[in-house]
C-alpha positions in Angstrom: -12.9 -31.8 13.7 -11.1 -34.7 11.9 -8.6 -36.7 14.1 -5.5 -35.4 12.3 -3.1 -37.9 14.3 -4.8 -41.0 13.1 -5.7 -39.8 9.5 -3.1 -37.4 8.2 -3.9 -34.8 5.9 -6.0 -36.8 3.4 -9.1 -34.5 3.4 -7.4 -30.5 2.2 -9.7 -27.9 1.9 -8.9 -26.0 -1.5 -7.0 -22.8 -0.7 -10.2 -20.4 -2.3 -12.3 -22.1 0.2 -9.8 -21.6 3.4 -9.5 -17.9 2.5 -13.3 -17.2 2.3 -13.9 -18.9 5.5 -11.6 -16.8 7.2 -12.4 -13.7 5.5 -16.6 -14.5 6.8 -14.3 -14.3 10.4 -13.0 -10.8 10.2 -14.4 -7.7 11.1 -13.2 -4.3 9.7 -11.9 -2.4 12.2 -13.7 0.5 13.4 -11.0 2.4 15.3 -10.1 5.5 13.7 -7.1 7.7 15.1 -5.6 11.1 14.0 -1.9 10.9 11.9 0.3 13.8 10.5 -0.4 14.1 7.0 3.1 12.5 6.4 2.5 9.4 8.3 -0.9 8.9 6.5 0.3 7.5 3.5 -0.6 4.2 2.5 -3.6 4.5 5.3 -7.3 4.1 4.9 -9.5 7.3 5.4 -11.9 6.7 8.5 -13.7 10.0 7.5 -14.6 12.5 4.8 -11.5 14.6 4.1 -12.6 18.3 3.8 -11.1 21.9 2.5 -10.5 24.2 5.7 -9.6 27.0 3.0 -9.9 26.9 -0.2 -7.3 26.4 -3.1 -5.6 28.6 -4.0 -6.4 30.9 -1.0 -6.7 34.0 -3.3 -6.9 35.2 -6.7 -3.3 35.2 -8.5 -1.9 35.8 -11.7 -1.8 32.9 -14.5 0.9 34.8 -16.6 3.6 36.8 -16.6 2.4 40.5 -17.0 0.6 43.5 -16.0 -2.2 43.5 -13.6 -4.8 45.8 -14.8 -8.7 46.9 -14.6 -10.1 45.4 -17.2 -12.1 48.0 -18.1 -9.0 50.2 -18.7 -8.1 48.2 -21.8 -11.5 48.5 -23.4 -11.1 49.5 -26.9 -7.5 49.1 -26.9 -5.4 47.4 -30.1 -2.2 47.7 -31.4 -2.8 51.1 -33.7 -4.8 52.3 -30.4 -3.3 51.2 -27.4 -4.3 52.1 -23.6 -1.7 53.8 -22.2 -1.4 53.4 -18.3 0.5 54.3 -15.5 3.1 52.0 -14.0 2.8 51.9 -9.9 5.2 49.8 -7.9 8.6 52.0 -7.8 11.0 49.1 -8.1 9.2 48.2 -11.9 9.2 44.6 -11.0 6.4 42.8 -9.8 4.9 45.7 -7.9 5.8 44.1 -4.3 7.3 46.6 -2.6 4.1 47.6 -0.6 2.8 45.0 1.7 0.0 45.2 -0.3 -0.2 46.4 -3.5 -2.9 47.4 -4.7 -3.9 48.9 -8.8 -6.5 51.5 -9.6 -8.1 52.9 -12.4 -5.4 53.9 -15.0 -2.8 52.2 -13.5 -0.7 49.0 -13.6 1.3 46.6 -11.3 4.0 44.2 -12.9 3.1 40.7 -11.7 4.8 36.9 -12.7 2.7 33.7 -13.3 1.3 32.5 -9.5 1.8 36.5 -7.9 -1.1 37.5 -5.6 -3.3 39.8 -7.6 -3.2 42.8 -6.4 -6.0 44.4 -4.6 -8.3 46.3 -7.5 -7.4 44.7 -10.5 -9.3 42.0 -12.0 -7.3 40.5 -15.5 -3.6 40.5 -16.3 -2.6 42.0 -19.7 0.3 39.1 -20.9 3.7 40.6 -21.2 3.6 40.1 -25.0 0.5 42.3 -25.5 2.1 45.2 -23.7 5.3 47.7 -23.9 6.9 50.0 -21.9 7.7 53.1 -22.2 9.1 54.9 -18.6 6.3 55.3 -16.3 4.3 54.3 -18.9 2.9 50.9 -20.4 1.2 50.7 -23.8 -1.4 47.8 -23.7 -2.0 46.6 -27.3 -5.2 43.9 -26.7 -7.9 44.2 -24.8 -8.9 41.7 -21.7 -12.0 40.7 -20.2 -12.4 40.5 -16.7 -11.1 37.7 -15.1 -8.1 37.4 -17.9 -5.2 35.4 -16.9 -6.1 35.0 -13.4 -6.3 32.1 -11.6 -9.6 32.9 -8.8 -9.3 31.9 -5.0 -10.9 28.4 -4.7 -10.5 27.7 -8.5 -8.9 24.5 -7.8 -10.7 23.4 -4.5 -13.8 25.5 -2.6 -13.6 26.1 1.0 -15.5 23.1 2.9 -15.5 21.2 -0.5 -15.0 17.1 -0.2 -11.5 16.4 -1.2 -11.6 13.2 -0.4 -13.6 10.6 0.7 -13.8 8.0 4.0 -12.8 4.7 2.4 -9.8 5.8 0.4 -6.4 4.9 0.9 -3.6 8.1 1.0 -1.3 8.0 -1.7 2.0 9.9 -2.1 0.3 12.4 -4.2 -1.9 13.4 -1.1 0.5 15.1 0.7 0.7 18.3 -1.3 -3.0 18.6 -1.6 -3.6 18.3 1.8 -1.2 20.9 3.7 -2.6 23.0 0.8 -5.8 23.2 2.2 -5.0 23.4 6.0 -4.9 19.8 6.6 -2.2 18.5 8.7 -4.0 15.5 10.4 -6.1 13.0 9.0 -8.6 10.7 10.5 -7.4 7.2 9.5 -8.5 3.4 10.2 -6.7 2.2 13.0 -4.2 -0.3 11.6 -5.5 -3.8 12.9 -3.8 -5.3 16.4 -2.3 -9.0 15.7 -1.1 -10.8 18.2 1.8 -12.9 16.9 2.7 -16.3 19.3 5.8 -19.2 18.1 5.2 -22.1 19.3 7.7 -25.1 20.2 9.7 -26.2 23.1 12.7 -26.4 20.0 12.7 -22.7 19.8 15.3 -20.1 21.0 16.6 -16.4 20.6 19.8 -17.3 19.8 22.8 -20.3 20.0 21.0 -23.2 19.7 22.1 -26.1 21.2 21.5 -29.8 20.5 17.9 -30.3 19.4 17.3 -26.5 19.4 16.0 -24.1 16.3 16.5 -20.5 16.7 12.9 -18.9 16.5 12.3 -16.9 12.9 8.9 -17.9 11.9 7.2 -15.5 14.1 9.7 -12.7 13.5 8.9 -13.1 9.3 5.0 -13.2 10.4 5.1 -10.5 12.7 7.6 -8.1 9.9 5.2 -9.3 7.3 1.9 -8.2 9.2 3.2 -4.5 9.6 4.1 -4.4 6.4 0.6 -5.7 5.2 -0.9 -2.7 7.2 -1.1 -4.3 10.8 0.4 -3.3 14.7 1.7 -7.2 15.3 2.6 -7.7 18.8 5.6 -10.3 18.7 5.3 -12.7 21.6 7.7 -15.1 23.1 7.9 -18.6 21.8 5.7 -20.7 24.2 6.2 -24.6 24.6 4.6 -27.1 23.5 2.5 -27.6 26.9 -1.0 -27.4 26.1 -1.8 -25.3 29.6 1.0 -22.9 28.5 -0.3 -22.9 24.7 -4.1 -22.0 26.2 -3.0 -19.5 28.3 -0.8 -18.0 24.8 -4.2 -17.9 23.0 -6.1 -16.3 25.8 -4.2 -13.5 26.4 -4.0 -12.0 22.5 -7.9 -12.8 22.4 -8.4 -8.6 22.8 -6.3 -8.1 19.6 -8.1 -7.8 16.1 -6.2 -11.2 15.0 -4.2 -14.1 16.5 -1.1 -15.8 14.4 0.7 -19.0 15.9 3.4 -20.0 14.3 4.1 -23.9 14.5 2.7 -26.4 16.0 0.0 -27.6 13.2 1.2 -31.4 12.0 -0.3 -34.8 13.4 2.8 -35.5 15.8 2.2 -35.5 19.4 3.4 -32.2 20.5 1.4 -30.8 17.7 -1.3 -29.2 19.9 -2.3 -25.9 18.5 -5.2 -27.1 16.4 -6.4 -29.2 19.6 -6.1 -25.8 21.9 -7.6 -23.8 19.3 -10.6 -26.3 19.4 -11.0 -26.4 23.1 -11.3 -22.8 23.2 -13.4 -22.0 20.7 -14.1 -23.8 17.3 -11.2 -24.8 13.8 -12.8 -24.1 10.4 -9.8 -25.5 8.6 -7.3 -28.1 9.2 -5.2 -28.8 6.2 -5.1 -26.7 3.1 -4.2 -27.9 -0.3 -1.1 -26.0 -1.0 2.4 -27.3 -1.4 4.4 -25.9 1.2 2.2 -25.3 3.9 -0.6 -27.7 3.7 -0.8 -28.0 7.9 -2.5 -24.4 8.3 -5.4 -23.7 9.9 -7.9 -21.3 10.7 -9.7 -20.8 13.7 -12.0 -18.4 15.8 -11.8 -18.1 19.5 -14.1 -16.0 21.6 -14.8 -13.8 18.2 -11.2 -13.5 17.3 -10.0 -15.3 13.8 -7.2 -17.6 14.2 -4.3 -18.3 11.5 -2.6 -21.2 11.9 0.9 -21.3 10.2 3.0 -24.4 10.1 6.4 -24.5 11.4 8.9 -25.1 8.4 9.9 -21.3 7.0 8.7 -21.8 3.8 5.8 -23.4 4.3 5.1 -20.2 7.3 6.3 -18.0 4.2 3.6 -19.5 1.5 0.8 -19.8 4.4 1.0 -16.1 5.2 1.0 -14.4 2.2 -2.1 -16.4 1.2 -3.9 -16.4 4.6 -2.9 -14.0 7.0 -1.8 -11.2 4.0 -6.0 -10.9 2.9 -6.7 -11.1 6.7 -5.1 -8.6 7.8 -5.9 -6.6 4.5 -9.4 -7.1 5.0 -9.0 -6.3 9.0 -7.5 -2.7 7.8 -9.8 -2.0 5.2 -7.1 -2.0 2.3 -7.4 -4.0 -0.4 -5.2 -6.6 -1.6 -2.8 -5.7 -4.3 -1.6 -8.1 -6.6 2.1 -9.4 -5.8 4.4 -7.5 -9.1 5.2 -10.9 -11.7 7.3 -11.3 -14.6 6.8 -13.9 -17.4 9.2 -15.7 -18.1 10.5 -19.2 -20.0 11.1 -22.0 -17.6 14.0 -24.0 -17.5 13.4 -27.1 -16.0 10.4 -29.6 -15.2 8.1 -28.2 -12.5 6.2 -31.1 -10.4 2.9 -30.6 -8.5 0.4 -32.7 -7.9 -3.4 -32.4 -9.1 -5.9 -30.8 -6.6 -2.5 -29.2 -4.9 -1.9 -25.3 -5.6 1.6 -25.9 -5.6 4.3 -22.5 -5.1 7.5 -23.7 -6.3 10.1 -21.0 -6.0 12.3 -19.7 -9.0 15.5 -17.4 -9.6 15.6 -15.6 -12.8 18.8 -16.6 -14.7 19.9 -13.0 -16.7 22.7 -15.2 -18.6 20.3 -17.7 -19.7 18.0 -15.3 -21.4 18.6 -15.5 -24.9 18.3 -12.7 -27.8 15.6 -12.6 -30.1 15.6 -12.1 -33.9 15.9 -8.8 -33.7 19.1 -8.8 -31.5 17.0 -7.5 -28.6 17.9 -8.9 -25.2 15.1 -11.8 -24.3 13.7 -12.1 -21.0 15.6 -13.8 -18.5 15.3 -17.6 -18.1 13.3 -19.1 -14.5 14.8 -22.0 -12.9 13.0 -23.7 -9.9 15.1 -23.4 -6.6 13.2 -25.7 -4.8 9.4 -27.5 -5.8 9.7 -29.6 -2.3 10.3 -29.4 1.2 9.3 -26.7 3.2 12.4 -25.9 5.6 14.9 -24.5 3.1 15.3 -20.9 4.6 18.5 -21.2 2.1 16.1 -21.3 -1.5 13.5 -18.7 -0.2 16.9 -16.0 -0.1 17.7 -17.7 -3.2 15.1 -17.3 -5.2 13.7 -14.1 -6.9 9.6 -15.4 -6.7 7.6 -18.0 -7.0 5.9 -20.1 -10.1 2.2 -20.5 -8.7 0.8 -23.9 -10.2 -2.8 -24.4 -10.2 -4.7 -27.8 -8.9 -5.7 -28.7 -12.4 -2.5 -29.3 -13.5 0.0 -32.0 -12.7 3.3 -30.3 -12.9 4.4 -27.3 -15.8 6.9 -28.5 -18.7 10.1 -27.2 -19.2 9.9 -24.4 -21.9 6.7 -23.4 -20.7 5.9 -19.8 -20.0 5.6 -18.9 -16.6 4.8 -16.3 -14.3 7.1 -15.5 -11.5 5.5 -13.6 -8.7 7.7 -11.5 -6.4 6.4 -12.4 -2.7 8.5 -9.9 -0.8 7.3 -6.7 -2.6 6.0 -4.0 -1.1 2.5 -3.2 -1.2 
C-alpha cells in the first residue's frame, strides 16, 4: 500500500473501479429466516413461495343473480322462458341455510363473489330473469360454468406464486394471506458492524477540542435503511491496539464500517490497522467530498472506510457502503429519485474528480414558460467544497453529480438533482 503520509492522495482510484473491487469482496448472504407476511415487505425471497389452498377456495358467483343447473335453462328465451322454483325463504341471496344448496328446477338468489351453492353450476344474470312469487322466469339460456368464478381460477393449490429471488412488494400482502401464507422465508438482512473512530468524539457536550459523534449514527441509520441489521458501536480512540481490537471483534458480521480516521495525519490509523490485519484494496477515491475512503478485507470480511467530515461520510456511503450492503442482502440497487432542473450558478469540479456538489431547488426562481405554465424550479449549489458542513447537507434538497470528464458545469446548464435521502 502507498505511504499515504508522505505522498497524499495523488494516486485516486476512479469511483467505478472502488465499487467493483468491493463488490468482488461480498458474499450474498445465505441466511434465510421466517417473517410475518407484514414484515416481509421490501425483503428478498430465500425460497419458492407456494399456494397452501388455492384462490379462490371455492366456486363463487361472478354476477349478481340466480344460481341455477344449467341444464334447467336449456331451451329457454324470452317468448319461452324456464320457469323455476325459488328456494331460500328470506328471497335474498339464499343464505339462510348453512349451506345452501339448488336442485333440479330450482333457484338460489346469489350477489357477485357469493359461494355457489352446492348443485348448481352457472348463474342466470339478474337482467335475464324475472320474478314472479315463488317463481323465477329465466329468459336466456347458460352453459355450464356461466358466471362463475371456479375454485383455484386465480391461483391452483401448490402452484408457484412466487419465486426465491424476488423482493415483496406492498401488493404481496393480499395475495399471500389469500392463499394461507402468513410467513415467508426471507434473506436474512446482512449484519454490519458499524465503529467511529477518534479520540475527538463524544455522546454529547463537547468540550474544548471535542466533536460530538454523528457519523456513525448517519452510517448505521443509513445501513438499515439500505436493507442491513447495523450494530452501532462506541467511538474507539485513535490508539492503534484499541482500533485492532475494534476491527476484530465485528469480523463475524457480514460487513465492517469505520467511520473516520482515513487522512495522512498521524492519528489517521485505520487504513494502517486495516492493513496489519488483513489486506486495503483502495486508499483514496476520486470523488469530491470523500476522497480519503477506503476499502478493505479482513479475515474474509469487506471493509468500508468512510472519512470523518459528515459530508464527505454522507457522499462515501451512498456510493460504497449503499451497493455493499445491497449486494450483501440480495436487493438491488435502485436509482436515487432526480429532477432536472436549470442551474443557477457556476458549478466547479475538477477533471478526473466525480464531483457531488449539493443543491436546493429555488420554487420562486422558476420561471413561467410561454404558455403561462409554471417552469421547473431553479438549483442553486449549497456548497461545491468542503466536506464538514453538516449545515448545507440539511440545506440542500440533492446533489448535482458531475462527472470526471468535465471541469465544472456552467450556469444555465441543465442539471440533474438527485435526492440522496429517499427511501428505497
Amino acid at each position: 500500500m502507498t505511504d499515504r503520509r508522505e505522498s497524499g492522495f495523488k494516486d485516486l482510484t476512479r469511483l467505478s473501479v472502488a465499487a467493483d473491487r468491493l463488490r468482488t469482496a461480498i458474499d450474498p448472504v445465505d441466511r434465510s429466516e421466517r417473517v410475518p407476511v407484514t414484515g416481509a415487505v421490501g425483503r428478498v425471497l430465500a425460497e419458492d413461495v407456494t399456494a397452501h389452498r388455492p384462490l379462490p377456495g371455492h366456486d363463487r358467483a361472478a354476477a349478481d343473480g340466480y344460481a341455477v343447473v344449467a341444464e334447467d335453462t336449456f331451451g329457454a328465451g324470452n317468448r319461452s322462458p324456464a320457469v323455476l322454483r325459488l328456494d331460500g325463504s328470506d328471497g335474498g341471496d339464499g343464505s339462510d341455510d348453512d349451506e345452501p344448496t339448488v336442485s333440479p328446477g330450482t333457484v338460489r338468489r346469489v350477489e357477485d363473489g357469493n359461494r355457489l351453492p352446492a348443485g348448481a353450476d352457472a348463474v342466470v344474470r339478474i337482467e335475464d330473469a324475472g320474478r314472479f312469487g315463488a317463481d323465477v322466469e329465466v329468459g336466456a339460456a347458460v352453459a355450464t360454468g356461466a358466471n362463475v368464478t371456479s375454485a383455484g381460477a386465480d391461483v391452483e393449490e401448490d402452484a408457484t406464486v412466487f419465486e426465491a429471488g424476488r423482493r415483496v412488494r406492498e401488493s404481496d400482502l393480499a395475495l399471500c394471506p389469500s392463499l394461507g401464507r402468513s410467513r415467508l422465508d426471507v434473506v436474512a438482512r446482512p449484519t454490519v458492524g458499524v465503529v467511529p473512530t477518534g479520540d475527538e468524539l463524544v455522546e454529547a457536550d463537547p468540550g474544548p477540542g471535542e466533536v460530538v459523534e454523528t457519523d456513525g449514527l448517519v452510517a448505521a441509520t443509513f445501513a438499515e435503511r439500505w436493507g442491513g441489521k447495523p450494530n452501532y458501536r462506541n467511538a474507539v480512540g485513535d490508539d492503534r491496539h484499541a482500533l485492532r481490537a475494534a476491527v476484530e471483534r465485528d469480523l463475524t458480521k457480514d460487513l465492517l464500517v469505520t467511520t473516520g480516521g482515513t487522512g495522512v495525519g498521524e492519528t489517521d490509523r485505520v487504513p494502517d490497522v486495516v492493513a496489519d490485519l488483513g489486506e486495503v484494496l483502495v486508499h483514496g477515491v476520486a470523488v469530491e467530498p470523500g476522497g480519503s475512503a477506503g476499502i478493505g478485507v479482513v479475515r474474509e470480511t469487506p471493509v468500508v472506510m468512510l472519512p470523518g467530515e459528515p459530508v464527505a461520510c454522507l457522499v462515501a456511503a451512498d456510493r460504497l457502503l449503499r451497493p455493499a450492503v445491497r449486494s450483501a442482502g440480495r436487493l438491488t440497487r435502485q436509482p436515487h429519485p432526480a429532477v432536472e432542473t436549470t442551474l443557477a450558478e457556476k458549478i466547479p469540479s475538477t477533471v478526473g474528480v466525480r464531483t457531488f456538489a449539493r443543491a436546493a431547488l429555488d420554487e420562486e426562481e422558476a420561471t413561467a414558460g410561454g404558455s403561462g405554465e409554471r417552469a421547473d424550479p431553479v438549483a442553486g449549489p449549497v456548497s461545491s467544497a468542503g466536506a464538514g458542513g453538516l449545515s448545507s447537507v440539511a440545506a440542500a434538497d440533492g446533489w448535482v453529480v458531475v462527472p470526471e470528464s468535465r471541469e465544472g458545469v456552467p450556469a444555465g446548464e441543465t442539471v440533474t438533482v438527485e435526492d440522496w435521502e429517499y427511501q428505497p
